[in-house]
C-alpha positions in Angstrom: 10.7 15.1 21.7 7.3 13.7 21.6 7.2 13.1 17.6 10.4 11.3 18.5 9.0 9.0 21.2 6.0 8.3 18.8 8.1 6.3 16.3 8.5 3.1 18.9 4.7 3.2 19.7 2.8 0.2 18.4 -0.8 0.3 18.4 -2.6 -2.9 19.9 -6.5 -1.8 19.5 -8.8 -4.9 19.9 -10.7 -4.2 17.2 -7.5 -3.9 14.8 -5.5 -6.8 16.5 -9.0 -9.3 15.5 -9.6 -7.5 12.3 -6.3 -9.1 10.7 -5.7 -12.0 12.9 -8.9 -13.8 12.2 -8.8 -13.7 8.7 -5.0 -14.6 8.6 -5.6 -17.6 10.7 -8.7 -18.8 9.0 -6.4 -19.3 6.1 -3.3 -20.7 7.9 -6.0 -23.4 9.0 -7.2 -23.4 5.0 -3.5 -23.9 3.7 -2.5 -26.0 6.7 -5.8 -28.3 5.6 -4.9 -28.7 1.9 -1.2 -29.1 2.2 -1.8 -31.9 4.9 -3.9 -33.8 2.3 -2.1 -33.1 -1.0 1.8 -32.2 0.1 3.4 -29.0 0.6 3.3 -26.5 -2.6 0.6 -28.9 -4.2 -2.8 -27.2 -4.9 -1.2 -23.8 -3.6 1.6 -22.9 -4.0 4.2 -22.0 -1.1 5.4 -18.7 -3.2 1.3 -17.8 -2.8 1.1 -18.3 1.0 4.4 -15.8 1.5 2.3 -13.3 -0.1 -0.3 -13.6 1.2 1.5 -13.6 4.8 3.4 -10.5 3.0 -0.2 -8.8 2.9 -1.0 -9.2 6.5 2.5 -7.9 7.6 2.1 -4.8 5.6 -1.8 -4.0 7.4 0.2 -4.4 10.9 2.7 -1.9 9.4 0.0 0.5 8.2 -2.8 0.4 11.8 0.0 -1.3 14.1 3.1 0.5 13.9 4.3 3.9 15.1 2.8 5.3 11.8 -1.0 4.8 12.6 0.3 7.4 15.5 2.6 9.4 13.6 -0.7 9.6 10.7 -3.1 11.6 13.9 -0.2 14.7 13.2 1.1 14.6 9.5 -1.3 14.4 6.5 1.9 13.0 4.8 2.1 9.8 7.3 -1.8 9.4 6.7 -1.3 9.4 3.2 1.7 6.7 3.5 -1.0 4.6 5.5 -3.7 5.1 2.5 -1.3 3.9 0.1 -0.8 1.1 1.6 -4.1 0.1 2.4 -5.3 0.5 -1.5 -2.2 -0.2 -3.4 0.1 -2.5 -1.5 -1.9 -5.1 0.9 -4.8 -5.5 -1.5 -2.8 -7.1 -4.4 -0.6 -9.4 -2.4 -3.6 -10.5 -0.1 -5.1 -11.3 -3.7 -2.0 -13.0 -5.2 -2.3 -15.4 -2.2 -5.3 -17.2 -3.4 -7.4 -16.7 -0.7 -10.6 -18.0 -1.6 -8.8 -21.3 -2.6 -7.1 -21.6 1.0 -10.7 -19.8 3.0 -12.7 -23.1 1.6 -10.1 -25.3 2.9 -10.8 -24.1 6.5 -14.1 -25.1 6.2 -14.9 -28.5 7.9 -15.5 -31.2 5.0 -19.4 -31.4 5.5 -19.6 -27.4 5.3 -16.6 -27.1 2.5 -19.1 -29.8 0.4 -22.0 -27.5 1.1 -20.7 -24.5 0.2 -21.2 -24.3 -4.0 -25.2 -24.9 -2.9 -25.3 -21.8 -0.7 -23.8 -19.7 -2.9 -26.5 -20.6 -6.0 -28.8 -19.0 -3.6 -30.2 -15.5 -6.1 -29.5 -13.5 -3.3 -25.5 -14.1 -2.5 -25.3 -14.7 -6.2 -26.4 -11.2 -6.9 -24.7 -9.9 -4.6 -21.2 -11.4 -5.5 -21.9 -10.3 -9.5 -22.8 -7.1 -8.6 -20.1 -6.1 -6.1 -17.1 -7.7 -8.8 -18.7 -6.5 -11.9 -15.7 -4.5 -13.4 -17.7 -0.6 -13.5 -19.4 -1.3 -10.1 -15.8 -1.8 -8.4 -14.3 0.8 -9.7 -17.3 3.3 -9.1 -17.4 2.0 -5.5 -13.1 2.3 -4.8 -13.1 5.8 -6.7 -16.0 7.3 -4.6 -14.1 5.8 -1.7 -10.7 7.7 -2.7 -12.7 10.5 -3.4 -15.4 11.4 -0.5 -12.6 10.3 2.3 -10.0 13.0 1.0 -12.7 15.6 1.1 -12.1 17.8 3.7 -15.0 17.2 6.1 -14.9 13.3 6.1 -11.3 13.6 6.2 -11.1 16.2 9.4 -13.9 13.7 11.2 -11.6 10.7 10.2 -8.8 12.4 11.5 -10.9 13.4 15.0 -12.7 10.4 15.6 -11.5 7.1 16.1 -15.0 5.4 14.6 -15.0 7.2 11.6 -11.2 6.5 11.0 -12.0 3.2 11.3 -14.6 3.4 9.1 -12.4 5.5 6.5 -9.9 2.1 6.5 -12.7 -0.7 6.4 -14.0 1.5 3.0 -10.3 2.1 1.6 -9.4 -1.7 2.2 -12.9 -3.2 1.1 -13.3 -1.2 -1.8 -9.5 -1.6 -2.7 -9.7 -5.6 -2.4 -12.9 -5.5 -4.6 -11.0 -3.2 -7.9 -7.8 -5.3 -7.3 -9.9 -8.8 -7.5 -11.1 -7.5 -11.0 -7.7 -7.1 -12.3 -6.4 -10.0 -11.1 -9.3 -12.5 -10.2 -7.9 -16.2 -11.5 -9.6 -17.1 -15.2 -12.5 -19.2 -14.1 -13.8 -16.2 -11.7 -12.8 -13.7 -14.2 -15.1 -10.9 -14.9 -12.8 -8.5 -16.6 -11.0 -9.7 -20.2 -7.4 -9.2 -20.3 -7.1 -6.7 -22.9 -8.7 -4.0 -20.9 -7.5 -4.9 -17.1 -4.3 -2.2 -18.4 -6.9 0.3 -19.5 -8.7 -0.5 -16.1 -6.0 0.2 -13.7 -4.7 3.4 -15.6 -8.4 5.2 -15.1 -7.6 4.6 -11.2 -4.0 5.8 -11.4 -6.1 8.8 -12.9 -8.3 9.7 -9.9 -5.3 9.2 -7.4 -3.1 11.5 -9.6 -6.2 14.2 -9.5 -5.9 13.9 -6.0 -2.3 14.8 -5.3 -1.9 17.2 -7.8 -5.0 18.7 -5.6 -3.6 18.5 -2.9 0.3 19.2 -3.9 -0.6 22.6 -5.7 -3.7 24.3 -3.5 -2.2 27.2 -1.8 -3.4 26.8 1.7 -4.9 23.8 4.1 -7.5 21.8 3.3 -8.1 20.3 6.4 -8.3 21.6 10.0 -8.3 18.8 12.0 -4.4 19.1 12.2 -3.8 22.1 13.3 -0.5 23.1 13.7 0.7 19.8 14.8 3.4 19.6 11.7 5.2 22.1 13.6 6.6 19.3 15.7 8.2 17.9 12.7 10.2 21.4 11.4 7.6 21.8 8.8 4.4 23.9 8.2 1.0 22.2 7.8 1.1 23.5 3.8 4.3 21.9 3.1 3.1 18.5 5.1 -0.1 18.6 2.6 2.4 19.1 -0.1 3.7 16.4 0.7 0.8 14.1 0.9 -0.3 15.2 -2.5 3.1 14.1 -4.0 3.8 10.7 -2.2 0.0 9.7 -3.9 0.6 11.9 -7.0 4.1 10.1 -7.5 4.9 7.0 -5.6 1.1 6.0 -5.7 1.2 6.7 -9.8 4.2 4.7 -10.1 2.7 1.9 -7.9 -0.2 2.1 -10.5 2.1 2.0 -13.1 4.1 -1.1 -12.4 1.0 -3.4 -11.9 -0.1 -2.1 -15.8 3.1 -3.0 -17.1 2.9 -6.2 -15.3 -0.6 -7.0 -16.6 1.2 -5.9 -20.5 3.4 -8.0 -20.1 1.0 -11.5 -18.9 -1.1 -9.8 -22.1 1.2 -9.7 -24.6 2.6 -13.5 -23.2 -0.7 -14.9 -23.1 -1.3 -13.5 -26.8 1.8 -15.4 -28.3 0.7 -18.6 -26.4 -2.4 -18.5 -28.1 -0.3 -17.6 -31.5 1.4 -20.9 -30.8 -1.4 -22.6 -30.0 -3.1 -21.6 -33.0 0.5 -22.0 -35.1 0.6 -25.7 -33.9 -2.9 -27.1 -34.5 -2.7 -26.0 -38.0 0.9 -28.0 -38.4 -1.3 -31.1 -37.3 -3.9 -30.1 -39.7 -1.8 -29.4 -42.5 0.5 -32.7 -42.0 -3.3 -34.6 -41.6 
């Protein structure tokens, strides 16, 4: 009875309800700004703003919903919430363009300003360092890595600091690896050719992880207890379970967005074929 009156409990925590609102209004204001000037669609497009609001409903659904409280008693609802926060939100947050729409919601005499403070060495350094392609990926696979150890994970799981913790790391790191991949040209850091290569290493570390977790033969974490019992299963067969939704469902996730990157490869690659193909017509017939 009370796993069932858990699934219509929303969570409403200050510090979650400000985490996502501010930044989701700072770029409402942003897009609000740039369509009032240059029309609706024009310098970003509408499709870009509905995924971008598509990332912000999906972190309500992972720390709002009944599944931020069903995730304190199965390690298979946490690991639905993890997936979320590293393979779902991140990308559509970053298909959204949101520094484009953030530097809109500047006022004009700071938006004008702001190239100037960011030639400053220090914020320079620090924004090449934090997007260079090995340094994101070391920083989102330590991340994966250290929080599904079983002490961090137990203290995440006990302590409502450290679990916050656990999803500022999971989120940041996540948004910093997916911006490689998919940063627009001129902020590019990573060539096309190995973005595939890129996001199949970090299918890799997930799939380590669930197969760790789907084949060990007892718990790996305590902080649980017994509290799987609730839900007709034991607290093996939840962890099972964990291990398989981010061995599976998080490899396939993975998956897709490599095919997708192929495919904007190989297009790219014959545009540049045709490029190539029709300058040397206009040459020839010169």
């Amino acid at each position: 009875m009370h796993a069932l009156m858990q699934l219509d409990e929303w969570t409403f925590a200050p510090s979650i309800a400000i985490g996502i609102a501010v930044p989701a209004a700072f770029y409402a204001v942003g897009v609000a700004r740039l369509w009032r000037g240059a029309g609706i669609g024009h310098g970003l497009r509408v499709s870009r703003a509905l995924l971008f609001a598509a990332g912000v409903a999906t972190l309500v659904a992972a720390l709002m919903s009944p599944l931020d409280e069903i995730a304190d008693q199965l390690q298979s609802a946490h690991m639905v919430q993890h997936l979320i926060l590293i393979l779902i939100a991140p990308p559509l947050l970053i298909a959204g363009e949101p520094v484009r729409a953030f530097v809109w919601a500047f006022p004009r005499r700071l938006r004008t300003s702001l190239p100037r403070w960011l030639q400053i060495p220090f914020w320079r350094w620090l924004g090449l360092s934090l997007t260079a392609p090995p340094v994101a990926f070391a920083l989102h696979a330590i991340a994966l890595t250290v929080w599904h150890a079983p002490g961090p994970y137990d203290a995440a799981v006990r302590n409502e600091t450290i679990h916050a913790i656990e999803h500022v790391c999971f989120l940041g790191t996540a948004l910093l690896f997916w911006w490689v991949v998919m940063a627009p040209p001129g902020l590019r850091r990573l060539s096309v050719s190995l973005r595939v290569p890129y996001v199949i290493g970090m299918s890799m570390v997930g799939a380590a992880i669930g197969a760790l977790l789907t084949f060990a033969t007892s718990s790996l974490y305590a902080a649980y207890g017994n509290s799987a019992a609730a839900w007709g299963i034991t607290t093996l067969e939840d962890q099972q379970l964990a291990g398989l939704i981010m061995w599976i469902p998080g490899g396939f996730a993975y998956l897709i967005a490599a095919a997708a990157l192929f495919m904007n490869w190989m297009q790219a690659d014959e545009e540049r074929a045709d490029r190539a193909s029709a300058l040397r017509v206009r040459t020839e017939v010169a």
